[in-house]
C-alpha positions in Angstrom: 66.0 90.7 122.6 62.7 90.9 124.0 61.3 93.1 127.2 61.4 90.3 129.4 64.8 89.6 128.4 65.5 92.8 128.9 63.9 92.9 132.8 65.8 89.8 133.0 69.4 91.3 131.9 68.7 93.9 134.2 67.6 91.7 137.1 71.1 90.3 136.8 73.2 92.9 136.4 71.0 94.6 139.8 72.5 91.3 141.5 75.5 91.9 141.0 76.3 95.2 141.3 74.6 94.7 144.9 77.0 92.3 145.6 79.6 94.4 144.6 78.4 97.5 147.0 78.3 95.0 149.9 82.1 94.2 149.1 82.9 97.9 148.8 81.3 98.7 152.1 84.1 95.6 153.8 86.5 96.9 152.0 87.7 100.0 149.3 88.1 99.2 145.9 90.8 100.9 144.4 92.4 100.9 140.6 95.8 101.2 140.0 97.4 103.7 136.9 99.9 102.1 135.0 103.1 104.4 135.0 104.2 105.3 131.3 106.5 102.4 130.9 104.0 99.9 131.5 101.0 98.4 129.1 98.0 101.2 128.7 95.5 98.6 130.1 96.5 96.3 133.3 95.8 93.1 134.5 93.8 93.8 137.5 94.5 91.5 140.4 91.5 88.6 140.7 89.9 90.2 143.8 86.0 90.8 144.2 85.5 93.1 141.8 87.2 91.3 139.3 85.6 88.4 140.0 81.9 90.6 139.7 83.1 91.4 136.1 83.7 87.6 135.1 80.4 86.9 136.1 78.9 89.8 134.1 80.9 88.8 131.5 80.3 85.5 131.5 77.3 85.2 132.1 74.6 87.8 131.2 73.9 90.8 128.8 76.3 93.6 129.9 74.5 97.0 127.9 72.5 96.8 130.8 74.8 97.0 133.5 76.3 99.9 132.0 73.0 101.5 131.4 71.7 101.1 135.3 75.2 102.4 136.1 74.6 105.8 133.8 70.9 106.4 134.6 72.4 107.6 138.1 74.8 109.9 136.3 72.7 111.3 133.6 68.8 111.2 132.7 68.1 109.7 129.6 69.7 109.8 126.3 70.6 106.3 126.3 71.6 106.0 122.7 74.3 108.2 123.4 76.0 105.6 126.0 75.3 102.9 123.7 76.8 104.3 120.9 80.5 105.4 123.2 80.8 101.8 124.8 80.2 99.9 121.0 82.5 102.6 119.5 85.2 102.2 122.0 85.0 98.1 121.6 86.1 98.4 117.9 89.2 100.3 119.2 90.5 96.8 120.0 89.0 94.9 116.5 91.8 94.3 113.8 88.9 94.6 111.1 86.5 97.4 112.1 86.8 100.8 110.0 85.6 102.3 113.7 83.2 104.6 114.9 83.1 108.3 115.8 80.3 109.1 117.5 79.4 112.6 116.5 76.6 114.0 119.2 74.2 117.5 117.9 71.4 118.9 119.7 70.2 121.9 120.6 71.8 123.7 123.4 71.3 122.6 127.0 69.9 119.5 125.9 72.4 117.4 127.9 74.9 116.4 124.5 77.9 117.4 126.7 76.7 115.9 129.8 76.0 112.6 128.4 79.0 111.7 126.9 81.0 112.7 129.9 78.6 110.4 131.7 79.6 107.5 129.0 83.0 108.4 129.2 83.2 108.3 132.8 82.5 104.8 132.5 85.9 103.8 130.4 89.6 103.6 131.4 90.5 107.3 131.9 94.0 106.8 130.5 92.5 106.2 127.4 90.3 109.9 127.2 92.0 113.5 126.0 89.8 115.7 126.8 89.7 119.9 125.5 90.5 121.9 122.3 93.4 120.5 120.1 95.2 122.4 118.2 96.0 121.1 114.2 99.2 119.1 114.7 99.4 118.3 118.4 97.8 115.1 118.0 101.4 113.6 116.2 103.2 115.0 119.0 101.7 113.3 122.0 103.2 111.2 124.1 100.1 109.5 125.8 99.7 108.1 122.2 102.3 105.8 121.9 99.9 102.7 122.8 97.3 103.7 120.6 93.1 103.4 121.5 93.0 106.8 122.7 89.7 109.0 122.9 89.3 112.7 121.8 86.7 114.3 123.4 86.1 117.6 121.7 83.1 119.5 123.3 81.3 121.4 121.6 84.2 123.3 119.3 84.4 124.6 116.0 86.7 122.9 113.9 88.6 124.5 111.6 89.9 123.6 108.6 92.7 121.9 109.9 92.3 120.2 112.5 89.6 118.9 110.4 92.3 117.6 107.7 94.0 115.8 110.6 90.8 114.1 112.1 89.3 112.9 108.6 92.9 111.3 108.1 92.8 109.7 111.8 89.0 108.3 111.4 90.2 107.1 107.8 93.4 105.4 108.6 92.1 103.7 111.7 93.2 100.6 111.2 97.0 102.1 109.7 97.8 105.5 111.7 98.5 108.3 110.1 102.0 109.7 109.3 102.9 113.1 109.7 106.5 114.0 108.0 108.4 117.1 108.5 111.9 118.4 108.6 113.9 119.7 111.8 117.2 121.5 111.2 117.5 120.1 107.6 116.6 116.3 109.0 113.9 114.3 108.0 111.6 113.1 111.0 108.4 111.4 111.2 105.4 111.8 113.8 103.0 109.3 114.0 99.2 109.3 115.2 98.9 105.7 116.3 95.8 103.1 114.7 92.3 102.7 116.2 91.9 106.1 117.9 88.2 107.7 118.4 87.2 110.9 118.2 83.6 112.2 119.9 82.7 115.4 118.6 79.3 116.9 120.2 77.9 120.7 118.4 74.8 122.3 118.0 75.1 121.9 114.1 76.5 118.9 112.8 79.8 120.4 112.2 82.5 119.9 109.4 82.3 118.9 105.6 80.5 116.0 104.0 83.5 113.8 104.2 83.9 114.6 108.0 80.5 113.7 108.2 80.6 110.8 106.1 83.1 109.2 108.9 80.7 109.8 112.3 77.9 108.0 113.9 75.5 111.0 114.4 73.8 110.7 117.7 70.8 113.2 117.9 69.9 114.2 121.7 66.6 115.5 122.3 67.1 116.1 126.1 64.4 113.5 126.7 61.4 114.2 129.1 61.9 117.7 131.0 59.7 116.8 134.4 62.0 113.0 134.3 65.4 115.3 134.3 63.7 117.7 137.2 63.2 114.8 139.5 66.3 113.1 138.4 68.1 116.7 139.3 66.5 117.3 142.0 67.0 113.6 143.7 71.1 114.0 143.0 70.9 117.9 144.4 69.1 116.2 148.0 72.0 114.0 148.6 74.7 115.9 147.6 75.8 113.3 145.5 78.8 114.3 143.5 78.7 115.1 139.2 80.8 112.3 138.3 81.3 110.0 141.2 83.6 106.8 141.2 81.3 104.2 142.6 81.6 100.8 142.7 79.5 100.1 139.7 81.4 102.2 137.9 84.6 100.7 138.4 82.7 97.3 137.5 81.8 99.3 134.6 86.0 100.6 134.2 87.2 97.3 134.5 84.8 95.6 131.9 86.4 97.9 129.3 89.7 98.0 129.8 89.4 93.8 130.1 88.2 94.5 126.0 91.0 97.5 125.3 93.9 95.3 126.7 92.9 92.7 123.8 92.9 92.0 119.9 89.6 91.0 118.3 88.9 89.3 114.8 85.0 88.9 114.1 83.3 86.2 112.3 79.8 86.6 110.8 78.0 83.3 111.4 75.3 84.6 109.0 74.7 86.7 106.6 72.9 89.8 106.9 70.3 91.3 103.8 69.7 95.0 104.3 66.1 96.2 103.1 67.5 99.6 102.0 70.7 99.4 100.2 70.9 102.9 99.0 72.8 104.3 102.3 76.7 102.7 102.5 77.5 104.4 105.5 75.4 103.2 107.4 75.1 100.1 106.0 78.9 99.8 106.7 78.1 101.4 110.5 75.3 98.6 111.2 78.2 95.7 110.3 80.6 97.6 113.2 77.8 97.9 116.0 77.2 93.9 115.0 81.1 93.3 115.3 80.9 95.6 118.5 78.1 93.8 120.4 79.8 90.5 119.7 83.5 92.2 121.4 82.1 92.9 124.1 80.0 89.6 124.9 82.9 87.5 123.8 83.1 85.4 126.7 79.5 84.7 125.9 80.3 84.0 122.1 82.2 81.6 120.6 85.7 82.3 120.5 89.1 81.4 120.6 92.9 83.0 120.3 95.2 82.5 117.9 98.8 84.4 117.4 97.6 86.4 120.3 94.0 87.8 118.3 90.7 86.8 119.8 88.5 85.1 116.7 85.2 86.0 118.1 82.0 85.1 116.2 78.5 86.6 116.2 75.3 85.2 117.7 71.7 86.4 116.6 71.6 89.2 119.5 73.8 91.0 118.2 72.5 92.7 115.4 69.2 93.4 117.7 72.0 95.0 119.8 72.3 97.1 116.7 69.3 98.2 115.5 68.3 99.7 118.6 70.5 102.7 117.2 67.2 104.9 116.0 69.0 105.9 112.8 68.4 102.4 111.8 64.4 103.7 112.3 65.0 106.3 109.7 65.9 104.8 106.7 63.3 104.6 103.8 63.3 103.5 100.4 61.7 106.8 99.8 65.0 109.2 100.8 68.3 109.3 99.8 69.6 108.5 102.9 68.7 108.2 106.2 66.8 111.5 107.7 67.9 112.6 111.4 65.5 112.7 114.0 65.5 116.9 113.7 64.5 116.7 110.0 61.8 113.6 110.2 60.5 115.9 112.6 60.4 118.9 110.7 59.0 116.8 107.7 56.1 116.0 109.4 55.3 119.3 111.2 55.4 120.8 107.2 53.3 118.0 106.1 50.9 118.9 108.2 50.6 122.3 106.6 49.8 121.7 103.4 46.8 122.0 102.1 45.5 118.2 101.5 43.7 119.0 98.5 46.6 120.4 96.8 50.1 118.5 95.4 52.7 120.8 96.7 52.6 124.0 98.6 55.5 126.6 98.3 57.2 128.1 101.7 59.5 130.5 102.8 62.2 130.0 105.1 60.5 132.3 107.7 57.5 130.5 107.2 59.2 126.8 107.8 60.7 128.5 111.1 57.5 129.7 112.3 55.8 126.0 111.8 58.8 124.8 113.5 59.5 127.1 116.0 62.5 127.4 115.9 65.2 129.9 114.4 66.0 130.7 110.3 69.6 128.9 110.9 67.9 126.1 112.7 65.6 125.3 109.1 68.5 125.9 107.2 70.3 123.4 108.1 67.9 121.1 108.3 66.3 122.2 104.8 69.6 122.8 102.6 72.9 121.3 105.2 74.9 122.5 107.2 76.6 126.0 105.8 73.7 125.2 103.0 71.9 127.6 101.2 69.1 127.7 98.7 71.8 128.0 96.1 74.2 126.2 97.4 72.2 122.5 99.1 74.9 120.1 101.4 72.7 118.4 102.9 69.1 118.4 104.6 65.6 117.7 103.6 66.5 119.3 100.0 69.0 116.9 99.2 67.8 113.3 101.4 64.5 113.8 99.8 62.4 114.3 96.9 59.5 116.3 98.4 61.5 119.8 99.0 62.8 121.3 96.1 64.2 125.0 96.6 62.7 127.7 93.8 62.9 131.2 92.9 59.3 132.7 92.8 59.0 135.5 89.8 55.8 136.3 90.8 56.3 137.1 94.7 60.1 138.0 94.0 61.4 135.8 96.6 63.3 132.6 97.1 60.4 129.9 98.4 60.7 125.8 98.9 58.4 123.8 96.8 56.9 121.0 99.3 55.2 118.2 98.4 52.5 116.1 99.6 53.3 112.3 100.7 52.6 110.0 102.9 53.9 110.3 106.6 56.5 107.4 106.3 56.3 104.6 109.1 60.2 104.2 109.8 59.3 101.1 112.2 57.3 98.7 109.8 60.3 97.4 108.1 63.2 96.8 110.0 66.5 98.2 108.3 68.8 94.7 108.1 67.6 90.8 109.0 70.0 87.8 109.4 69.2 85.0 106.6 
């Protein structure tokens, strides 16, 4: 999609969400919760809201409707709504392996308050928010229906709860089955298919294969003087955190019209990858693709058969996609994709060493000093997270080939051996192309 389709998309969406405050000031939109014996998702009645969000739907790009509707709850970190609202389609595809969006920054860098932002934009029957304990997941009743959201802020996860969330994102499409036995009689608990869990941490948390199953999200916190003024304009009118506006129950009812349905996605070309080293994300580029086309259905060819929507792409969709910035920062030249917190820290060492020489060795406390940042900070990035020199999980040391970790016998002291390369240019070949 192109800038002017972009101002266009938003010109629209502008339109009609003025409509739609014009129609709230005649008369109070409301949305009803379904009691517990009724479908998750309801049928809302056709009034003028609903008709707002067949014209969205219909009729024009919807990303940016949501995106004008969270700039006035949160500044910046757009990615991060993006990446909730695709996720949350697949909850409703019958072929998607799903998404977890898994959100890391440092602190007060807005990773909490931006996916409460994109949160606030979905069904709210469908969120559990707080701390979990291991097994309470198999227990609860708000479950039953399935396409549920975790929200776990900013938590350590143990061990096992970890085992319990690794077999949730894994069986997505099956459930999971937890059996046990209650006065000497066999019962089953079941945590019901395509559930999402959003996990946001400083450090991104949990083993490989936890990792293995998230859509990492890195939050920068975006320009500090934009957020000040952005503050400062919400602090002047009093307007509330969180408030339920009219755009964002356009923005409520858009997504429970896709949770209350079944999809099935067609490819209607194929797509050739320029990096095929990285099968998770490879795999994760496939479900934003089959995510874009969910939610602009109505816009897509389509039709229902044994109650499943067949939906199939159209070119947009995988731009849709590759607006994801991990889809920037894959090279043939890593093993892997780098994050945004280690291509940054690759070039601030690059720029260090000496450009007459091959390689330079570095101690941790020297990386943190070019960095600025603390020793756990670097060695995470460096060696993982919970990595060591001895012991590499992850990081530059292990998605790269320029930082090799050493022990030096002639300054008795463990040093990494960084090499000299060219500054990669992420953006001069794009990631995947239809052909």
């Amino acid at each position: 999609m192109t800038d002017n389709d972009d101002e266009r998309a938003r010109d629209i969406a502008s339109l009609a969400l003025k409509t739609m405050d014009e129609a709230a000031a005649a008369q109070p939109i409301t949305i009803t919760t379904p009691d517990t014996n009724t479908e998750q998702y309801p049928d809302y009645e056709v009034d003028d809201t609903q008709i707002a969000v067949n014209a969205i739907m219909e009729n024009s790009p919807i990303m940016p409707v949501f995106e004008s509707t969270y700039s006035k709850l949160h500044c910046g970190d757009l990615e991060s709504l993006r990446c909730v609202i695709l996720a949350s389609c697949l909850m409703s595809s019958v072929s998607s392996r799903g998404l977890h969006p898994a959100v890391t920054g440092d602190k007060g860098r807005g990773k909490t308050t931006s996916i409460k932002a994109g949160i606030h934009l979905i069904p709210q029957e469908s969120i559990v928010r707080g701390s979990l304990s291991p097994k309470v997941l198999l227990y609860m009743e708000k479950l039953v229906h399935g396409k549920v959201i975790f929200f776990i802020d900013d938590i350590l996860l143990n061990e096992e709860i970890g085992a319990v969330l690794k077999r949730c994102m894994s069986n997505f499409q099956e459930g999971t089955y937890h059996h046990i036995v209650d006065k000497g009689e066999h019962k089953i608990h079941r945590l019901p298919p395509r559930c999402m869990v959003i996990n946001t941490s400083v450090d991104a948390q949990g083993d490989d294969q936890l990792r293995d199953r998230q859509l990492l999200i890195g939050i920068t916190g975006g320009d500090d003087s934009a957020y000040v003024d952005w503050e400062q304009s919400r602090r002047m009118t009093g307007e509330k955190e969180l408030p339920v506006t009219p755009e964002v129950i356009i923005c409520r009812r858009i997504m429970a019209t896709i949770l209350q349905k079944e999809f099935q996605v067609h490819h209607h070309r194929a797509i050739d990858f320029t990096y095929k080293s990285d099968r998770r994300l490879i795999n994760q580029l496939y479900d934003l693709v089959e995510a874009s086309a969910i939610l602009h259905y109505k816009q897509r060819k389509h039709e229902t058969v044994d109650g499943v929507i067949h939906v199939t792409t159209a070119d947009d969709d995988l731009g849709v996609a590759l607006k994801f910035s991990m889809f920037g920062l894959a090279s043939k030249d890593t093993f892997g994709r780098l994050t945004r917190a280690e291509h940054k820290l690759d070039q601030m060492i690059q720029q260090e060493i000496n450009p007459q020489l091959k390689e330079m060795p570095f101690t941790e406390r020297q990386i943190a000093d070019i960095y600025g940042k603390s020793l756990q900070a670097v060695r995470k990035l460096m060696y993982g997270w919970k990595g060591n020199y001895s012991n590499i999980t992850g990081g530059l040391c292990e998605h790269t080939k320029w930082y090799q970790p050493e022990y030096d016998r002639m300054q008795m002291k463990h040093v990494i051996i960084c090499k000299k390369h060219e500054i990669q240019n992420f953006d001069a070949v794009a990631f995947a192309r239809w052909v």
